[in-house]
C-alpha positions as a Markdown table, in Angstrom:
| # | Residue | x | y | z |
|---|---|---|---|---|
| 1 | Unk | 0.0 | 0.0 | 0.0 |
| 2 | Unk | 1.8 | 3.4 | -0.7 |
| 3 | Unk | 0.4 | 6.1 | 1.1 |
| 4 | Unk | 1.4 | 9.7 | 1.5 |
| 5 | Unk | 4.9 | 8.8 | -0.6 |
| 6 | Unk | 4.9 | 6.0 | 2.1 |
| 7 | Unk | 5.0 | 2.4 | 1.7 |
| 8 | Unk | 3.0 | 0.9 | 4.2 |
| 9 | Unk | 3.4 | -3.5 | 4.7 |
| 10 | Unk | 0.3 | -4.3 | 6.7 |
| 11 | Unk | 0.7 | -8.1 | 8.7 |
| 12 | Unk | -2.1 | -10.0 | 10.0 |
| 13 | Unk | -1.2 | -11.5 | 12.9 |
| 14 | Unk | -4.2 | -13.0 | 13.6 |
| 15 | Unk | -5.3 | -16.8 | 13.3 |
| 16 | Unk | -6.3 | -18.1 | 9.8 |
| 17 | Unk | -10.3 | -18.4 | 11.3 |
| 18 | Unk | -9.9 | -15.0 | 12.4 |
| 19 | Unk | -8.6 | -13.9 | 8.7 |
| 20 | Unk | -11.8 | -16.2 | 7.2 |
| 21 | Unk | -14.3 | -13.4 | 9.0 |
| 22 | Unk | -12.6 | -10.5 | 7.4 |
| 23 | Unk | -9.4 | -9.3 | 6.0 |
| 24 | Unk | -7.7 | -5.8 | 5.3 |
| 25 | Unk | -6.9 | -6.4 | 1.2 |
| 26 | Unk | -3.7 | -5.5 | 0.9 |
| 27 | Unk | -2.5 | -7.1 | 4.0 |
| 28 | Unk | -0.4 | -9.7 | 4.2 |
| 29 | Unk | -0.5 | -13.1 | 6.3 |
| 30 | Unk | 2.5 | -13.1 | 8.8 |
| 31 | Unk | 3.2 | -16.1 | 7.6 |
| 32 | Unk | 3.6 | -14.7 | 4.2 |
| 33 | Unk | 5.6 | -11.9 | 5.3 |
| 34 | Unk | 7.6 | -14.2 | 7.3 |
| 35 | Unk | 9.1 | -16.1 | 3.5 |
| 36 | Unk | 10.2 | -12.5 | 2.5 |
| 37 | Unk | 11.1 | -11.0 | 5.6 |
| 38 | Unk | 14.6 | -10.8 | 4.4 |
| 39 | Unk | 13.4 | -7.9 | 1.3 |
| 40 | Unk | 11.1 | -6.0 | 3.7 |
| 41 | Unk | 14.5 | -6.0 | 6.2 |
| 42 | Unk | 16.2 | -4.9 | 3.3 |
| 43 | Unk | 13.7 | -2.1 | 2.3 |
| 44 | Unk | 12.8 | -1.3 | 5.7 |
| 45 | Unk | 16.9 | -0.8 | 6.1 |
| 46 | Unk | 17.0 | 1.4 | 2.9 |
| 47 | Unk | 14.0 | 3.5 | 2.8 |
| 48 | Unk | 12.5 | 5.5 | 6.3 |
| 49 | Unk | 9.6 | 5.3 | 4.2 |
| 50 | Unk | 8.8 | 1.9 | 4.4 |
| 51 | Unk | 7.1 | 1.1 | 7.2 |
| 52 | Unk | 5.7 | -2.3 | 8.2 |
| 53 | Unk | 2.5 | -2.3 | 10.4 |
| 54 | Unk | 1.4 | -5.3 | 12.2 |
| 55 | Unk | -2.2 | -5.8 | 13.5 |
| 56 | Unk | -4.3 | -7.8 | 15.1 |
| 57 | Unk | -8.1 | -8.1 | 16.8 |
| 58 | Unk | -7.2 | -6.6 | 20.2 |
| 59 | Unk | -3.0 | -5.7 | 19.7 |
| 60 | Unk | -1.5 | -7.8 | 22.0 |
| 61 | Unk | -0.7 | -10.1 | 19.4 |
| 62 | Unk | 1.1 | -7.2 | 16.9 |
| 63 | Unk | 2.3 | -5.7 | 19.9 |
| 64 | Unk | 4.5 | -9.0 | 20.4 |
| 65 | Unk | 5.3 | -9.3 | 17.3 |
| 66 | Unk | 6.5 | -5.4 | 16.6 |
| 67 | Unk | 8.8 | -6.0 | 19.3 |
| 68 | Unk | 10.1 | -9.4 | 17.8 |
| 69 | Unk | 10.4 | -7.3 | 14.4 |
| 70 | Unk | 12.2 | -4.7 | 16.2 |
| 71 | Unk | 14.6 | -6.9 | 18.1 |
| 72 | Unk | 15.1 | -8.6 | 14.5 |
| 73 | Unk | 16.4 | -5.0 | 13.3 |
| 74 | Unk | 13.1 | -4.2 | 11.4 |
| 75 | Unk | 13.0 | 0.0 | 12.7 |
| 76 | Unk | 10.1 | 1.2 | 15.2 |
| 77 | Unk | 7.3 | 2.7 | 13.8 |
C-alpha cells in the first residue's frame, strides 16, 4: 500500500479463522511476510519510508510481534 509517498506493509497477525471473518486487502498473512522477511528487512533498512505495520483483533498479538520485528532490526514505527 503506498500512502502519502509511504510504503506501508500491513501483517495480519491474527489466526487463519480469524482472517476467514474479514481481512484488510492489501495485508499480508504473517506467515507470508515471514518467506520474505529478508526484502522487507532490506527495504525497511534502505528506505524510512517503508514502514511495516502489524495488526491484530485486540494488539496484543502485533504488539508482540513489533517488538520481535524490532529486536530482529526491522526499525520502530
Amino acid at each position: 500500500l503506498r500512502e502519502g509517498g509511504k510504503t506501508v506493509v500491513l501483517v495480519d497477525c491474527r489466526t487463519r479463522p480469524e482472517q476467514a471473518v474479514s481481512v484488510i486487502a492489501t495485508a499480508l498473512s504473517k506467515r507470508n511476510f515471514e518467506a520474505h522477511a529478508e526484502d522487507h528487512l532490506i527495504a525497511a533498512r534502505s528506505n524510512p519510508g517503508y514502514l511495516v505495520i502489524p495488526y491484530c483483533t485486540v494488539g496484543a498479538r502485533s504488539g508482540s510481534y513489533a517488538r520481535q520485528l524490532i529486536a530482529r532490526g526491522f526499525p520502530p514505527t
